[in-house]
C-alpha angles and dihedrals in degrees: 000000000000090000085055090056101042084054094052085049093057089047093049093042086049088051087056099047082049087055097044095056088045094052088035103046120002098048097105096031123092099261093051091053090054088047094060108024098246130155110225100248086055087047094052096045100048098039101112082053096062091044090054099052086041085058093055087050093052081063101046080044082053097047083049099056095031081061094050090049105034109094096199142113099267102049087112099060095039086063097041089052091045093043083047091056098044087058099045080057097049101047086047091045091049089041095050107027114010142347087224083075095073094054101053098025109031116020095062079047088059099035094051082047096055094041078041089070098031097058 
């Protein structure tokens, strides 16, 4: 079972480093504003925004993988505080912008995190 969680994890830590180049970086190109529906006079104006919420999941991308490579006594705990996270961010993200964020942010978080304790 652990080997099914550390796998979640990547995947999780690989959907935040997506989101991060796409916040980052593709905000204000036309795939970014596909992605996320934008004109691109939104997407110009709020593009130091997006930048700055890509650059908070690069660190929860970075906890994520900092928990799959530390060998140490409190890697437990270091995956349980950034999949904690993770979910917090996606809950917020679904109450206050769209219900989709739960899905792709929050739900594999919380998944990882249950199979997390019973394994």
């Amino acid at each position: 079972m652990s080997t099914t969680v550390s796998v979640l994890i990547g995947i999780v830590a690989a959907l935040h480093i997506y989101f991060l180049v796409l916040e980052m970086f593709l905000w204000d190109a036309p795939y970014g504003r596909k992605t996320f529906g934008l004109t691109p006079e939104f997407s110009a104006a709020s593009k130091a925004l997006a930048a700055n919420q890509g650059l908070y999941n690069g660190f929860l991308a970075a906890g994520l993988i900092w928990s799959l490579l530390a060998h140490h006594e409190h890697v437990f705990e270091i995956k349980i505080f950034f999949l904690s996270c993770v979910v917090v961010a996606g809950i917020f993200g679904a109450a206050t912008v769209s219900r989709k964020i739960f899905f792709v942010q929050a739900l594999p978080a919380l998944i990882a995190l249950v199979l997390l304790h019973v394994s």
